[in-house]
C-alpha beads as a LAMMPS data file, in Angstrom:
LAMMPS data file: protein, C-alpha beads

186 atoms
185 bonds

1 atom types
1 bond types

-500.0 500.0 xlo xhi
-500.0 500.0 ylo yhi
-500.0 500.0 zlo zhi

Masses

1 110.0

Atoms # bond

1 1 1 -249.217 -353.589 -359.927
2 1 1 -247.317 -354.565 -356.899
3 1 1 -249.484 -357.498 -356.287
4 1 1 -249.362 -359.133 -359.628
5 1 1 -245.255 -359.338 -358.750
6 1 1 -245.997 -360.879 -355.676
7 1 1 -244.352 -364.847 -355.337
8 1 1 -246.374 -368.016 -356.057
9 1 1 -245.333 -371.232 -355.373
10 1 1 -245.174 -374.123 -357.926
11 1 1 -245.387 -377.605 -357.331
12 1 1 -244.688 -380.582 -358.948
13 1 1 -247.330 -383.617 -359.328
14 1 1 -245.618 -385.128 -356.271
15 1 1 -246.792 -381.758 -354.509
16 1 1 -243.054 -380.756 -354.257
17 1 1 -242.547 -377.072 -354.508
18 1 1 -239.706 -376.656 -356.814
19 1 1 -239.758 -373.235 -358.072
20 1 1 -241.526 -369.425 -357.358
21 1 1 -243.563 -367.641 -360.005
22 1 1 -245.024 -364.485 -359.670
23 1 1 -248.763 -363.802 -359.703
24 1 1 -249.190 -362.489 -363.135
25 1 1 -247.816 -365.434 -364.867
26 1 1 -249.504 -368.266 -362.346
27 1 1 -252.840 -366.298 -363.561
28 1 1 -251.926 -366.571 -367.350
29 1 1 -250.909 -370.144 -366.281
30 1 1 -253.898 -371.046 -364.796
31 1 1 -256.560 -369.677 -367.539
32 1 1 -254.363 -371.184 -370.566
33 1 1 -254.661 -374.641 -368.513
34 1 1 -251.258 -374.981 -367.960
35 1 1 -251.386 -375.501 -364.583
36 1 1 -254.221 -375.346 -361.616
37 1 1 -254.556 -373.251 -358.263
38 1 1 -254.581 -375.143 -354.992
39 1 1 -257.371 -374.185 -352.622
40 1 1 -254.959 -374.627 -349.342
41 1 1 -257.618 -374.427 -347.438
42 1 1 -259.204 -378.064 -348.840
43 1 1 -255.763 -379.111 -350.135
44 1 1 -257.394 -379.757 -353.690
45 1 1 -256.216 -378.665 -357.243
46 1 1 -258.823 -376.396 -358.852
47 1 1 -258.832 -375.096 -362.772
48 1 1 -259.256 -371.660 -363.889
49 1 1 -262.867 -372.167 -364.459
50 1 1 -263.491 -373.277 -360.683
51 1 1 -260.929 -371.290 -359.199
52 1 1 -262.868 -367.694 -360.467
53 1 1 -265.792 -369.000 -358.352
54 1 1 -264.570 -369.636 -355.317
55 1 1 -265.042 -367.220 -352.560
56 1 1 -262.032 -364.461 -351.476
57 1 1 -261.978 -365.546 -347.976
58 1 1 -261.265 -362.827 -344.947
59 1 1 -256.877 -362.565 -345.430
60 1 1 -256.936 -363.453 -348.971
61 1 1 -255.714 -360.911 -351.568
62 1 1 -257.658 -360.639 -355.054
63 1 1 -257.437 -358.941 -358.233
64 1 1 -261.291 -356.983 -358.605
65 1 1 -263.151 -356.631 -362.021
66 1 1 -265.363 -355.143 -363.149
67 1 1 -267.644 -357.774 -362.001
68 1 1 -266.174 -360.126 -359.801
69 1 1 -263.687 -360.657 -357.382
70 1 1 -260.333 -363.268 -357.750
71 1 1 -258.715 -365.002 -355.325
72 1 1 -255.003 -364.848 -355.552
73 1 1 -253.031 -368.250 -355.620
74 1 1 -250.547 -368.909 -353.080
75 1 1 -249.595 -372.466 -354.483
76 1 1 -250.273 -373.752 -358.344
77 1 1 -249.381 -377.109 -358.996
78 1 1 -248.111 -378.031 -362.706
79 1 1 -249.577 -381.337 -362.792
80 1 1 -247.475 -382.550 -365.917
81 1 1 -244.385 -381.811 -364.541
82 1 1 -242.575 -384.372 -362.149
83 1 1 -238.896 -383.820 -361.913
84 1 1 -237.061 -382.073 -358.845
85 1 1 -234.529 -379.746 -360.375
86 1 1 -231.134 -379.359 -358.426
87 1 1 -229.391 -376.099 -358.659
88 1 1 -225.965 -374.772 -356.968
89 1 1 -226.612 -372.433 -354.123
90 1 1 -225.960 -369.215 -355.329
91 1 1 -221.925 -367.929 -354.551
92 1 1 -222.467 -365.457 -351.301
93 1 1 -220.260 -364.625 -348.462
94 1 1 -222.393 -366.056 -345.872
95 1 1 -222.276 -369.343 -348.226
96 1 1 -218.561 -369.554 -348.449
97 1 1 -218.716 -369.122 -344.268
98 1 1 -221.331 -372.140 -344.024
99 1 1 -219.207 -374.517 -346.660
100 1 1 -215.448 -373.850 -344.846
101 1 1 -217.882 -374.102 -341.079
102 1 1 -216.732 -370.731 -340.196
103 1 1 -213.375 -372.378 -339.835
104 1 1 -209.799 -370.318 -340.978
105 1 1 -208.984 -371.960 -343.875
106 1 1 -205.372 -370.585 -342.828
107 1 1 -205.192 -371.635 -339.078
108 1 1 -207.642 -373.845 -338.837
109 1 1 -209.291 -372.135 -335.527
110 1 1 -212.591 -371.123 -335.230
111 1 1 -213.280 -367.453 -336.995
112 1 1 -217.348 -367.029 -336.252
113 1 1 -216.815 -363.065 -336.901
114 1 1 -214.184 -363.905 -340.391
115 1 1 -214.490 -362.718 -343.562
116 1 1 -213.953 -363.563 -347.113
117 1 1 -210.400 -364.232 -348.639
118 1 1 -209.435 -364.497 -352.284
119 1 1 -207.304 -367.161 -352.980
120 1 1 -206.417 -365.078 -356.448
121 1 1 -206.782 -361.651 -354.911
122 1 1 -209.547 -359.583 -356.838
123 1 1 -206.393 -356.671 -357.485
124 1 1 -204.689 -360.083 -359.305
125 1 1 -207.822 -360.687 -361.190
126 1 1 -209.100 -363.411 -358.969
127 1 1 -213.293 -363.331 -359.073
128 1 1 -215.774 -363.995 -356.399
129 1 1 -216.009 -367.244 -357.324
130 1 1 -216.368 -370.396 -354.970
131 1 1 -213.611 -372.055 -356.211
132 1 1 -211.601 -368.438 -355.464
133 1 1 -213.077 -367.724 -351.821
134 1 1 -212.343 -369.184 -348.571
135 1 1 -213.158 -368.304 -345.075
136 1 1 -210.363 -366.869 -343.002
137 1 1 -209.813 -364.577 -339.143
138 1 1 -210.170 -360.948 -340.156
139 1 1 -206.291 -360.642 -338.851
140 1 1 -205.517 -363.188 -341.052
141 1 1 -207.369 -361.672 -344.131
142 1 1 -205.630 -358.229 -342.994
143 1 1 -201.852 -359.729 -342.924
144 1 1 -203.011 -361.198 -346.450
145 1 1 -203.760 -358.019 -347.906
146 1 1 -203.451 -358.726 -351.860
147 1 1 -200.340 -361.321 -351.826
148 1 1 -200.869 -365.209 -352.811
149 1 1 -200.486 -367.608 -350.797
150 1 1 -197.107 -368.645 -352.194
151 1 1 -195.697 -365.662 -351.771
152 1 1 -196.442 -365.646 -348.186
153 1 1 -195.502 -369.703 -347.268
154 1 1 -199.361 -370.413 -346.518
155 1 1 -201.186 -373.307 -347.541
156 1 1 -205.153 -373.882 -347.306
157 1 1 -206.306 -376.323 -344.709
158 1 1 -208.594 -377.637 -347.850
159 1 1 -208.735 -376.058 -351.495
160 1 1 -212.114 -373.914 -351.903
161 1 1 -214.497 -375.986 -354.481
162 1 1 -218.351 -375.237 -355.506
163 1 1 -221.103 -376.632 -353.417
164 1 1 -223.096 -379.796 -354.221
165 1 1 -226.245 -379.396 -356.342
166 1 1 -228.913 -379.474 -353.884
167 1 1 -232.665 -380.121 -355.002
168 1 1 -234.383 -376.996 -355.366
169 1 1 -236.598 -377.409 -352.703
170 1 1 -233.906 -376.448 -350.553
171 1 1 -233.074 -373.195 -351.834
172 1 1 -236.837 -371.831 -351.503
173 1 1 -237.972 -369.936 -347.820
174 1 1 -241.226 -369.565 -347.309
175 1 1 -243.123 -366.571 -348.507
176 1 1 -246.600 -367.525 -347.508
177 1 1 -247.990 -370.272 -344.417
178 1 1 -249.965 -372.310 -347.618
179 1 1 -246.301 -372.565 -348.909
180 1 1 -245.121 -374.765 -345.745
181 1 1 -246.672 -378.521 -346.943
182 1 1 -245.108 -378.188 -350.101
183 1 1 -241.430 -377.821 -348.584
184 1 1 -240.053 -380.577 -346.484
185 1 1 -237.882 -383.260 -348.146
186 1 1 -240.217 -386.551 -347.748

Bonds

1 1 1 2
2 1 2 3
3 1 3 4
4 1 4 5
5 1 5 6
6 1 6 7
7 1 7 8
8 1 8 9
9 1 9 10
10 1 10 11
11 1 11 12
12 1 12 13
13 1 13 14
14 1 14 15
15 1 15 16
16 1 16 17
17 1 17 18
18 1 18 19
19 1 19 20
20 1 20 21
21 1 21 22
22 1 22 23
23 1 23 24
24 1 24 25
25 1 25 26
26 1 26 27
27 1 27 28
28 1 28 29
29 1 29 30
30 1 30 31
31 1 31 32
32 1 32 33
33 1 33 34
34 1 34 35
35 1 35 36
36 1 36 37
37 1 37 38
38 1 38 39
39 1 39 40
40 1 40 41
41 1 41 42
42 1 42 43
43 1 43 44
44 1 44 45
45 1 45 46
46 1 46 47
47 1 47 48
48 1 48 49
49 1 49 50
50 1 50 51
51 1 51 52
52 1 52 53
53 1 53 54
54 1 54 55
55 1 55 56
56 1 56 57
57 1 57 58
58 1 58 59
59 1 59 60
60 1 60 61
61 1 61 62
62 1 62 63
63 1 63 64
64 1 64 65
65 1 65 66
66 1 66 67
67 1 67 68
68 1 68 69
69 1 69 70
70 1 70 71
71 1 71 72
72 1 72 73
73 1 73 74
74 1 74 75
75 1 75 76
76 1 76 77
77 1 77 78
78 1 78 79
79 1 79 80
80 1 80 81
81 1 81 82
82 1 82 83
83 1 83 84
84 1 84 85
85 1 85 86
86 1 86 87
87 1 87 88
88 1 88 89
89 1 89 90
90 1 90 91
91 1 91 92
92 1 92 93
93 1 93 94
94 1 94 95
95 1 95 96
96 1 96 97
97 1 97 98
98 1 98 99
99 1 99 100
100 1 100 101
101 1 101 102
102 1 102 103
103 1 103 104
104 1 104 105
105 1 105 106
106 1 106 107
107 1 107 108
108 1 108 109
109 1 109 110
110 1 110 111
111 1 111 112
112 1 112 113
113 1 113 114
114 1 114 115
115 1 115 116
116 1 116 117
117 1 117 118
118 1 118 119
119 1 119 120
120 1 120 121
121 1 121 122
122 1 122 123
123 1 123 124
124 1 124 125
125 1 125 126
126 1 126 127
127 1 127 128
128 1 128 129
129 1 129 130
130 1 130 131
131 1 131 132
132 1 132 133
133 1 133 134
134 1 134 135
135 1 135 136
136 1 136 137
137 1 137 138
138 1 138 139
139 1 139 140
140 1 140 141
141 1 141 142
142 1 142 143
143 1 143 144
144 1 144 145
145 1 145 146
146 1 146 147
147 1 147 148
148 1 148 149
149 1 149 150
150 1 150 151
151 1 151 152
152 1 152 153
153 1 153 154
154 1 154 155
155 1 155 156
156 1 156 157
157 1 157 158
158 1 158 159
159 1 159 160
160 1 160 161
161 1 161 162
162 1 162 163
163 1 163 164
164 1 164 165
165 1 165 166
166 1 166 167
167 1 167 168
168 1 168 169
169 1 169 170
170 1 170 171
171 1 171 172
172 1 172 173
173 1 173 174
174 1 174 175
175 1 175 176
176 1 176 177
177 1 177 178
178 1 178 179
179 1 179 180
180 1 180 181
181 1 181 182
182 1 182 183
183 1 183 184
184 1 184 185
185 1 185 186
């Protein structure tokens, strides 16, 4: 059962992976000929009908039958499908860290070991929100405690705001080596 939750890649007709399926539903995909398999190996699409007859090759994991074997897809490629969505990276501390540069947004100086602050402390309400969060010095964070910024005289170096939509390429690491072609920009 474990396999059939295992990730898939999906590309677009451009062969740009843009999203991760699991195997269950690229195998449902594949036999209602909504999509087709890519043998990685030959870097050629394959339908349902030819992908049940190809051979499971030494490293390859497969679903057994009764009687046959079949191979599971790494990559499926929805042929009909050319757009590259663009999503906003998740909110996360270690995202906050990477948008303010691991930079206090109080001080300005360097804070590599920092944490999170909430502009609207959570005890206030405040959310973990990007436009909420900013990356400050533990000291500084400490000294903070659950006050606003106005009541302590402070000002933000630049007010915290969400991340650019970023193509979804971006947002996808590599489960599998067949999963590597499909993910650089071009």
């Amino acid at each position: 059962m474990e396999l059939l939750k295992a990730k898939v890649l999906v590309i677009n007709k451009q062969w740009q992976g843009y999203e991760e399926t699991d195997v269950q539903t690229a195998l449902c995909d594949m036999c209602r000929g909504a999509c087709t398999g890519i043998d990685t190996e030959n870097m050629v699409p394959v339908t349902w009908d030819e992908w049940i007859k190809l051979p499971v090759r030494d490293g390859d994991r497969a679903i057994h039958t009764n009687h046959f074997a079949v191979r599971i897809p790494t990559v499926i490629c929805k042929a009909k499908y050319a757009d590259m969505p663009k999503r906003r990276p998740k909110w996360s501390k270690r995202g906050v860290a990477k948008r303010d540069g691991f930079i206090c947004q109080i001080t300005g100086k360097p804070a590599p070991d920092g944490n999170v602050d909430h502009v609207v402390p959570r005890s206030r309400g405040g959310r973990d929100a990007w436009s909420n969060t900013v990356w400050t010095a533990k000291k500084v964070n400490t000294k903070k405690a659950d006050k606003t910024l106005d009541e302590l005289g402070w000002k933000l170096l630049k007010r915290p705001v969400e991340p650019p939509e970023i193509p979804m390429i971006r947002l996808i690491q590599p489960k599998h080596p067949d999963w590597q072609p499909f993910l650089c920009l071009r």
